[in-house]
TIRO-2110 file (N, C-alpha, C; in Angstrom, 1 decimal):
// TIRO-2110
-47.8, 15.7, 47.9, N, 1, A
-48.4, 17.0, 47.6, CA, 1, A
-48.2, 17.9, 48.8, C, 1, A
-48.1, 19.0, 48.8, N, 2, A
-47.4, 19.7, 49.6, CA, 2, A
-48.5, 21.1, 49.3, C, 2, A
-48.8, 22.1, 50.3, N, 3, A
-49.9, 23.6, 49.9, CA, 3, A
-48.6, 24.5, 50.2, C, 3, A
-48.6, 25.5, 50.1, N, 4, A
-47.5, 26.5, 50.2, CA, 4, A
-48.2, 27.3, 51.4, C, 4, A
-47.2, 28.4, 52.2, N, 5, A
-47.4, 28.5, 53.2, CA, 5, A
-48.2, 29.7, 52.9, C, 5, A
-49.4, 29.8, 51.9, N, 6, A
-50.0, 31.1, 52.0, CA, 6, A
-51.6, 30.0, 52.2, C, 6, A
-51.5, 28.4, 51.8, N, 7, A
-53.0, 27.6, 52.8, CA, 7, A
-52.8, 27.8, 54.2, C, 7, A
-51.1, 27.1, 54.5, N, 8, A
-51.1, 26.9, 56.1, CA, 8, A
-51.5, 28.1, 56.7, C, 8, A
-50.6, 29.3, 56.3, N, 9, A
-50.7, 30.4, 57.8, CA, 9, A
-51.6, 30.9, 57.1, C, 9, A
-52.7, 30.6, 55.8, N, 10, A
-54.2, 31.3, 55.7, CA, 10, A
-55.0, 30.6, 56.9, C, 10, A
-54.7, 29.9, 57.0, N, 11, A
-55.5, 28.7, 57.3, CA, 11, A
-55.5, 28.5, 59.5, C, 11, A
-54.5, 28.7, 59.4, N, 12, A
-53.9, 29.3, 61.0, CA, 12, A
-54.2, 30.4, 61.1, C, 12, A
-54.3, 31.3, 60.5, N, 13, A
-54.6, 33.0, 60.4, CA, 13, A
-56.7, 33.4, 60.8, C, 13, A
-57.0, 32.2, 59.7, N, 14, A
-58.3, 32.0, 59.7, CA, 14, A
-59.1, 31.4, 61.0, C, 14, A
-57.8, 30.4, 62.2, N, 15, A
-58.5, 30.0, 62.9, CA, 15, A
-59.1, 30.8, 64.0, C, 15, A
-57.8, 31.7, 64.2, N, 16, A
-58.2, 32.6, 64.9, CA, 16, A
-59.5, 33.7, 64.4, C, 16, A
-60.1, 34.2, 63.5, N, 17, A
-61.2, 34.9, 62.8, CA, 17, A
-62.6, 33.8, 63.5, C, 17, A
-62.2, 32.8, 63.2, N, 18, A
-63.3, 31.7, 62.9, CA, 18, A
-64.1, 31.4, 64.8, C, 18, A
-63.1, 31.8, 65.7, N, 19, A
-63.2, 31.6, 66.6, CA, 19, A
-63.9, 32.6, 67.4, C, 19, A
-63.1, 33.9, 67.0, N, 20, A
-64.3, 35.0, 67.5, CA, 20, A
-65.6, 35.4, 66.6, C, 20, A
-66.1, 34.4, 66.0, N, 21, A
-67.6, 34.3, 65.5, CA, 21, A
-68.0, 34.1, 66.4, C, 21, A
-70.1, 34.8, 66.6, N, 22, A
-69.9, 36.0, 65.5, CA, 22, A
-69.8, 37.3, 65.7, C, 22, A
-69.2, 37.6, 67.2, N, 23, A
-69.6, 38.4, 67.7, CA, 23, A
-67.8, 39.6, 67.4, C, 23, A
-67.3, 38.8, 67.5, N, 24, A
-65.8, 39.5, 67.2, CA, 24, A
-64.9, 40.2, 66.2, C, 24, A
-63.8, 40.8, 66.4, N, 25, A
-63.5, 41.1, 65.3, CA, 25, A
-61.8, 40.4, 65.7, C, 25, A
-60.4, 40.3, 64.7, N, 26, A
-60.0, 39.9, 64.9, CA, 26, A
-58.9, 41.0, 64.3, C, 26, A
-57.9, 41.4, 65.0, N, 27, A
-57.0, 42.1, 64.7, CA, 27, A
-55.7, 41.3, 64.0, C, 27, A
-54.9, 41.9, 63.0, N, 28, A
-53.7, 40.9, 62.2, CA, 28, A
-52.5, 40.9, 63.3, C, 28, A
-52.4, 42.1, 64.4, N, 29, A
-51.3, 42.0, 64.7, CA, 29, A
-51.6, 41.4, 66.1, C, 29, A
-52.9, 40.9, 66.4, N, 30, A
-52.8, 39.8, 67.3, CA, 30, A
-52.7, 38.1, 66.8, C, 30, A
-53.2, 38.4, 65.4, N, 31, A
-53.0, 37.0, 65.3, CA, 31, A
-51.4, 36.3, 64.7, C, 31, A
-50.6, 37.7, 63.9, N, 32, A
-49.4, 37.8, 63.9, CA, 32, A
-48.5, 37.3, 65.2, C, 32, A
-48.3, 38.1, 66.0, N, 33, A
-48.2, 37.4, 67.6, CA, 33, A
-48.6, 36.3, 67.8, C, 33, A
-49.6, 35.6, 68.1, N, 34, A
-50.4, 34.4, 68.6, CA, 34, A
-49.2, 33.7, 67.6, C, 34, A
-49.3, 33.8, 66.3, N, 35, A
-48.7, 32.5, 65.2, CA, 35, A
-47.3, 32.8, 65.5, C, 35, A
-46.7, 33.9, 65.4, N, 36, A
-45.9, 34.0, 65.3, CA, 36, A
-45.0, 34.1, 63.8, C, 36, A
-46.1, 35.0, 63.3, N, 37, A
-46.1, 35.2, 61.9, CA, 37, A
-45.6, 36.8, 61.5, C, 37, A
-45.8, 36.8, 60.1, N, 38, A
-45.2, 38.1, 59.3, CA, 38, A
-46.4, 39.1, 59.5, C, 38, A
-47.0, 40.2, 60.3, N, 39, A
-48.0, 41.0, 60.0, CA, 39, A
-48.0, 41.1, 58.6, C, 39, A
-47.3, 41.7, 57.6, N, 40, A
-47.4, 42.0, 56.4, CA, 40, A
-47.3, 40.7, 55.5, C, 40, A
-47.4, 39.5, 56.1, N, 41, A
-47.5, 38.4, 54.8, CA, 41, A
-49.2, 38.2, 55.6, C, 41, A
-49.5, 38.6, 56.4, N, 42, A
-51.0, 38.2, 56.7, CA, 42, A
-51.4, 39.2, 56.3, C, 42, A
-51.6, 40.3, 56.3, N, 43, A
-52.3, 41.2, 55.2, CA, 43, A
-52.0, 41.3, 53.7, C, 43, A
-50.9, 40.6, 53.1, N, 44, A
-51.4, 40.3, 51.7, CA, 44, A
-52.4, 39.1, 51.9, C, 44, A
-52.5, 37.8, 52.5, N, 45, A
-53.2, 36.5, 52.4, CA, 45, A
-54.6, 37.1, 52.7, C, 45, A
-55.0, 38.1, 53.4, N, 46, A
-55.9, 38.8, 54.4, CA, 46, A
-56.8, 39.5, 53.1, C, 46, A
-55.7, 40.1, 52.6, N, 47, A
-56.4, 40.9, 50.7, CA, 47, A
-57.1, 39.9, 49.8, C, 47, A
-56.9, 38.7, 49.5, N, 48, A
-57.1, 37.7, 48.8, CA, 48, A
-58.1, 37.1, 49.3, C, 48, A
-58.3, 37.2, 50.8, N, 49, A
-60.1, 36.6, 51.3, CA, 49, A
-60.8, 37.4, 51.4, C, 49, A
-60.2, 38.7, 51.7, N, 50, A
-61.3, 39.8, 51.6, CA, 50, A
-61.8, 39.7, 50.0, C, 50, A
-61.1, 39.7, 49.3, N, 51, A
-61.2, 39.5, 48.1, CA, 51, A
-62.5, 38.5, 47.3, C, 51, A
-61.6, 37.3, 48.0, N, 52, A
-62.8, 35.9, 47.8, CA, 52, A
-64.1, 36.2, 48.7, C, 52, A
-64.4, 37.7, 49.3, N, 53, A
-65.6, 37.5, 50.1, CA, 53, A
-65.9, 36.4, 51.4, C, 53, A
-64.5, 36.2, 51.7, N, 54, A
-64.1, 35.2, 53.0, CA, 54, A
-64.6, 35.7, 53.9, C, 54, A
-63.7, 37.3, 54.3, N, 55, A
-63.7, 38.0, 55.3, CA, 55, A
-63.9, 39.2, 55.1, C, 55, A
-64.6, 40.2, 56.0, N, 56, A
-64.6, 41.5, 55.7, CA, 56, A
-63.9, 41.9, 57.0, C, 56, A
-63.5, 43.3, 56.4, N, 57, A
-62.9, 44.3, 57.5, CA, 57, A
-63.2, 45.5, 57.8, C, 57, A
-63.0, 46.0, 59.5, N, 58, A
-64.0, 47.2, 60.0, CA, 58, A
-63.1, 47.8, 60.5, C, 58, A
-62.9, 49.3, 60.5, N, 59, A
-61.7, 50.1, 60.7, CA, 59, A
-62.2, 50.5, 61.6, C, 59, A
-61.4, 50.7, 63.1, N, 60, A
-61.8, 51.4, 64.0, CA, 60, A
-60.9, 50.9, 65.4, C, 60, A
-61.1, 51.3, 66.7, N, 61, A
-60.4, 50.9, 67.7, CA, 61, A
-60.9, 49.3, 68.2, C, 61, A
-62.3, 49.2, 68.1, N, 62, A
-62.5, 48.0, 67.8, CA, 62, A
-62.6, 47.0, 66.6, C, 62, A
-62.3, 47.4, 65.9, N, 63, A
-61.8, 46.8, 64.4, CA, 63, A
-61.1, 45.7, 64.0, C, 63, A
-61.2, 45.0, 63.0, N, 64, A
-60.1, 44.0, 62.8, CA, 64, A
-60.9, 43.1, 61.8, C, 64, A
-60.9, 42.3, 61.2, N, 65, A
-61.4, 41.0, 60.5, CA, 65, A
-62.1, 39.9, 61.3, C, 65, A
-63.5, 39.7, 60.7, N, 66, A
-64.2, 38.9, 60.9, CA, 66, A
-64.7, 37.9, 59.4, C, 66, A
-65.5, 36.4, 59.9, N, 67, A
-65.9, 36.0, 58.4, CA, 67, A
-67.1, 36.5, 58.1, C, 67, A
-67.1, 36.7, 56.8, N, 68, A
-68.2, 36.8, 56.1, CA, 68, A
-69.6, 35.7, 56.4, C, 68, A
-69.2, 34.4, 56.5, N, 69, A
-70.2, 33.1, 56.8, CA, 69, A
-69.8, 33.0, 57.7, C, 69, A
-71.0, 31.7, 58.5, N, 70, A
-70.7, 31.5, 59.5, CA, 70, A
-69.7, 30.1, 59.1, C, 70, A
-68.3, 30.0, 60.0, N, 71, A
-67.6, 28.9, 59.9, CA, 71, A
-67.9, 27.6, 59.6, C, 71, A
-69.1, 27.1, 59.7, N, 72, A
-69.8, 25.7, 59.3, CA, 72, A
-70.1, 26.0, 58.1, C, 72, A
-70.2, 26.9, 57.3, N, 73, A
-70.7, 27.2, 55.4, CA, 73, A
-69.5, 27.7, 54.8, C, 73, A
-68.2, 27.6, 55.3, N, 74, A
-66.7, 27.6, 55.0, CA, 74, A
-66.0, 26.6, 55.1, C, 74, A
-65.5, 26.5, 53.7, N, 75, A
-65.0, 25.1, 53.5, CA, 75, A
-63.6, 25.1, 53.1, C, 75, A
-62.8, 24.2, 53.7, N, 76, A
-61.5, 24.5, 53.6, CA, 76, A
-60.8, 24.9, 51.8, C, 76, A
-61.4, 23.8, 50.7, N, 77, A
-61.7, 24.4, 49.7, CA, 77, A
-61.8, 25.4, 49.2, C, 77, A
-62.7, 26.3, 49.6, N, 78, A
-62.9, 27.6, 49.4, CA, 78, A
-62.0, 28.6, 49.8, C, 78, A
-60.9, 28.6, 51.2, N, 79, A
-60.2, 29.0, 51.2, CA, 79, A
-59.1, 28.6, 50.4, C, 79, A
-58.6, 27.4, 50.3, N, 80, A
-57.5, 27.3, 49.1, CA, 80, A
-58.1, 27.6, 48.5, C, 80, A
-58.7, 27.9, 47.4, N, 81, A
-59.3, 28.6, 46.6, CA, 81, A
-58.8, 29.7, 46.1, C, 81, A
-59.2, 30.6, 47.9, N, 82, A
-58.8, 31.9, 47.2, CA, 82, A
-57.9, 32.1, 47.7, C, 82, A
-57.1, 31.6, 48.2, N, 83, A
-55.3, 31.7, 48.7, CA, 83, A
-54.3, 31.4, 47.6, C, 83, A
-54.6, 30.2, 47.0, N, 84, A
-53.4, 29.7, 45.6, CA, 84, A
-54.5, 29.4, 44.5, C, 84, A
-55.7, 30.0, 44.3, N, 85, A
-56.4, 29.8, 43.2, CA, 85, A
-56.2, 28.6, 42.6, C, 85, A
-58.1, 28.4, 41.9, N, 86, A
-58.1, 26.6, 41.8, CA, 86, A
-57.2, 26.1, 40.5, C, 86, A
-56.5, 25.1, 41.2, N, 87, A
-55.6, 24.5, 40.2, CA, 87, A
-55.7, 22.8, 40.2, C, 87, A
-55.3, 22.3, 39.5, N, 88, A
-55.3, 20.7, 39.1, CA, 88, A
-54.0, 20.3, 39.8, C, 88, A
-54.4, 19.4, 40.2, N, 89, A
-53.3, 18.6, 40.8, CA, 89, A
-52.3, 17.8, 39.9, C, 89, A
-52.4, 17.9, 38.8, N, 90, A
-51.9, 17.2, 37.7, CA, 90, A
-51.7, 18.2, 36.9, C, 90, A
-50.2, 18.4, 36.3, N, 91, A
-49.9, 19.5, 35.6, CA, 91, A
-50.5, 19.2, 34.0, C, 91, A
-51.2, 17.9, 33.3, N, 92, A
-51.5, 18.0, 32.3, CA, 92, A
-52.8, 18.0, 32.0, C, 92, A
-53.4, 17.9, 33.1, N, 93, A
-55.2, 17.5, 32.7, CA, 93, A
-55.8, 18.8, 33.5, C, 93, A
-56.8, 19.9, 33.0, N, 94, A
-57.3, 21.0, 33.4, CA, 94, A
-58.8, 20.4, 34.0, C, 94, A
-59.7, 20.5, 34.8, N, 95, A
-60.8, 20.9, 34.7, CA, 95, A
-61.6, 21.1, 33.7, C, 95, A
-61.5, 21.7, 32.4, N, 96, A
-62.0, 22.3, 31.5, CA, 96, A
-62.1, 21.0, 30.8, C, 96, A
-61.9, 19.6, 30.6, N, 97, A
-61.5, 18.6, 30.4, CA, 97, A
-60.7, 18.6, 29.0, C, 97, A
-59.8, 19.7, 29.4, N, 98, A
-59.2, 19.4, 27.7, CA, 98, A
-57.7, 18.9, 28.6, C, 98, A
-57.1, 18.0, 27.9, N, 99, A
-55.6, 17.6, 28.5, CA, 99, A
-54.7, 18.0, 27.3, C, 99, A
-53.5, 18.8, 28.4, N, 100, A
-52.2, 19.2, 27.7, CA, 100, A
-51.6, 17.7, 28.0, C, 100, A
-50.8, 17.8, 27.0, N, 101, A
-49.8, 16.3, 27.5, CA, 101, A
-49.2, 16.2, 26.0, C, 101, A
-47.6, 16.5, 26.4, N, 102, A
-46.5, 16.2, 25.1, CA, 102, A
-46.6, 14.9, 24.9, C, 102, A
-46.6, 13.8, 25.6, N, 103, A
-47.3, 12.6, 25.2, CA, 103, A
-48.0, 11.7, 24.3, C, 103, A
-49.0, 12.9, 23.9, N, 104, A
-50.3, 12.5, 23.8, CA, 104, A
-51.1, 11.7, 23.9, C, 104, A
-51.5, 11.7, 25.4, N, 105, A
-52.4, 11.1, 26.2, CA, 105, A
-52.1, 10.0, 25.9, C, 105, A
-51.1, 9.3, 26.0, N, 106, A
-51.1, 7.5, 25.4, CA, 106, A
-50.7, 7.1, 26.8, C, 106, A
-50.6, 7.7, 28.1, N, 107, A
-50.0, 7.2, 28.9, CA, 107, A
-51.4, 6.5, 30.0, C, 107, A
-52.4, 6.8, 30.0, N, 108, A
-53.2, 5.7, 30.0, CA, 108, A
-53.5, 6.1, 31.7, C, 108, A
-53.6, 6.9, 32.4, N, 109, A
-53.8, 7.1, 33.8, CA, 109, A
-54.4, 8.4, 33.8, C, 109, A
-54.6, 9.1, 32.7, N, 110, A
-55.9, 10.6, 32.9, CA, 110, A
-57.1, 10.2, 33.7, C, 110, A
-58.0, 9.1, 33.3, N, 111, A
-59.1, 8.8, 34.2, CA, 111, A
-58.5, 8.4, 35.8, C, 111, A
-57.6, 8.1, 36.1, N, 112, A
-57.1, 8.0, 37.3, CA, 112, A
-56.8, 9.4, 38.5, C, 112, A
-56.1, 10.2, 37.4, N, 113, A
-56.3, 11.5, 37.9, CA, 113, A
-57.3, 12.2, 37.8, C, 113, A
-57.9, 11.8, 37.2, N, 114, A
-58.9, 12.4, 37.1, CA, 114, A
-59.6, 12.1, 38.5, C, 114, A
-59.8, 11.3, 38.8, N, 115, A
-61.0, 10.6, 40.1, CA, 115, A
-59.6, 11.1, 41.2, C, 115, A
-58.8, 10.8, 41.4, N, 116, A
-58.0, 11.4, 42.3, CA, 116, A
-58.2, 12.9, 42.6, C, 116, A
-57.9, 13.8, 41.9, N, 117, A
-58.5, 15.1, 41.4, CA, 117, A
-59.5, 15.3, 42.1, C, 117, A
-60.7, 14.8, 41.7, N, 118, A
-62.1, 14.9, 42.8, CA, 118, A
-62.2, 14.6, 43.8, C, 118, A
-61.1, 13.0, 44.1, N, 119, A
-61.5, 12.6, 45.5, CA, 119, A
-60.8, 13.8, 46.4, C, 119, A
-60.1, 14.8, 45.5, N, 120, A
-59.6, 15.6, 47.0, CA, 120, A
-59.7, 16.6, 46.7, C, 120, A
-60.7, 17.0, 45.8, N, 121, A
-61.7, 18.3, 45.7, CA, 121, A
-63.1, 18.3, 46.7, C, 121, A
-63.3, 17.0, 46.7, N, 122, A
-65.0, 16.5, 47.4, CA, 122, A
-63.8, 16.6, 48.9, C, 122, A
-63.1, 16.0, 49.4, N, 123, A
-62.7, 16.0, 50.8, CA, 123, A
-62.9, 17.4, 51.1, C, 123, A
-61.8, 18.1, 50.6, N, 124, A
-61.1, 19.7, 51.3, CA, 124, A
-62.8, 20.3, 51.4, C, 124, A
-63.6, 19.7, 50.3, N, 125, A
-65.2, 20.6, 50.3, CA, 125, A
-65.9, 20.1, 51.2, C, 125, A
-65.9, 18.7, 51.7, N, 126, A
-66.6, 18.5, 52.8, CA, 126, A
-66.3, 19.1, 54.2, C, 126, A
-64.7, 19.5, 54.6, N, 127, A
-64.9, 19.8, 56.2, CA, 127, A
-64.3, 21.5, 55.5, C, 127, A
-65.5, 21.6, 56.6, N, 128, A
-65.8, 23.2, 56.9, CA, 128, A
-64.8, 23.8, 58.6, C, 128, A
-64.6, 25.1, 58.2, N, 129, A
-63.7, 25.9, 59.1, CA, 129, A
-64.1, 25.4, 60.6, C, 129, A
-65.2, 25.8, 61.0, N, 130, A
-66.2, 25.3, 62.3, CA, 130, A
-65.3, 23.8, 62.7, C, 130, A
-64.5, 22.9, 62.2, N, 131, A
-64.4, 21.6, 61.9, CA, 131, A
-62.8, 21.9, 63.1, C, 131, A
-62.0, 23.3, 62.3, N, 132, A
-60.5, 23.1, 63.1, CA, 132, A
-60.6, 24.0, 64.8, C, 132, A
-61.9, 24.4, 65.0, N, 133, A
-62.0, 25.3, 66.2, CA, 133, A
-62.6, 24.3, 67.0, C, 133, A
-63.3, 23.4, 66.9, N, 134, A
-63.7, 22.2, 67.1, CA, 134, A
-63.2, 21.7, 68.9, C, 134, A
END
């Protein structure tokens, strides 16, 4: 399993936000710099948490993005979340518990992904942001 680079550098993008809690604000083209990232691919990933209510933003000379919660009530989860929206790990079995499968379902390992599925829905939900500033 592999996240695409809009968890990683959300997620690197985010450490720096998470660090100037709660008093700071965090500008993109310092954290652009620091990573050594795309200003403009962090301001789309930037739109998608402002979005998810991650992060808000304050225009001004002192301005830049801060979180919405405090880093200990953010969970890595929730940022995937709203980075590559929630998806199954298994391209045939939804959440919704209905299973797509040309198959049909005779192959006998849905309850397997299934618990697989959770076991790494319950992890990414257990450690919170506060976890990578650490």
């Amino acid at each position: 399993m592999r996240f695409s680079t809009k968890t990683t550098y959300g997620l690197r993008a985010l450490f720096h936000v998470a660090k100037a809690w709660p008093d700071g604000h965090v500008a993109i083209s310092h954290i652009a710099q620091a990573e050594k990232l795309s200003a403009a691919y962090l301001e789309r990933l930037f739109a998608r948490l402002k979005k998810a209510k991650i992060i808000t933003a304050t225009q001004g000379v002192n301005g830049g993005y801060q979180l919405s919660v405090a880093p200990n009530q953010l969970t890595i989860y929730q940022v995937i979340a709203a980075l590559e929206g929630q998806s199954d790990f298994f391209y045939c079995w939804l959440k919704d518990d209905k299973i797509y499968c040309k198959g049909g379902c005779a192959c006998g390992v849905n309850d397997a992904m299934r618990k697989i599925d959770s076991a790494i829905n319950n992890s990414l939900s257990a450690i919170t942001l506060d976890k990578l500033i650490a």
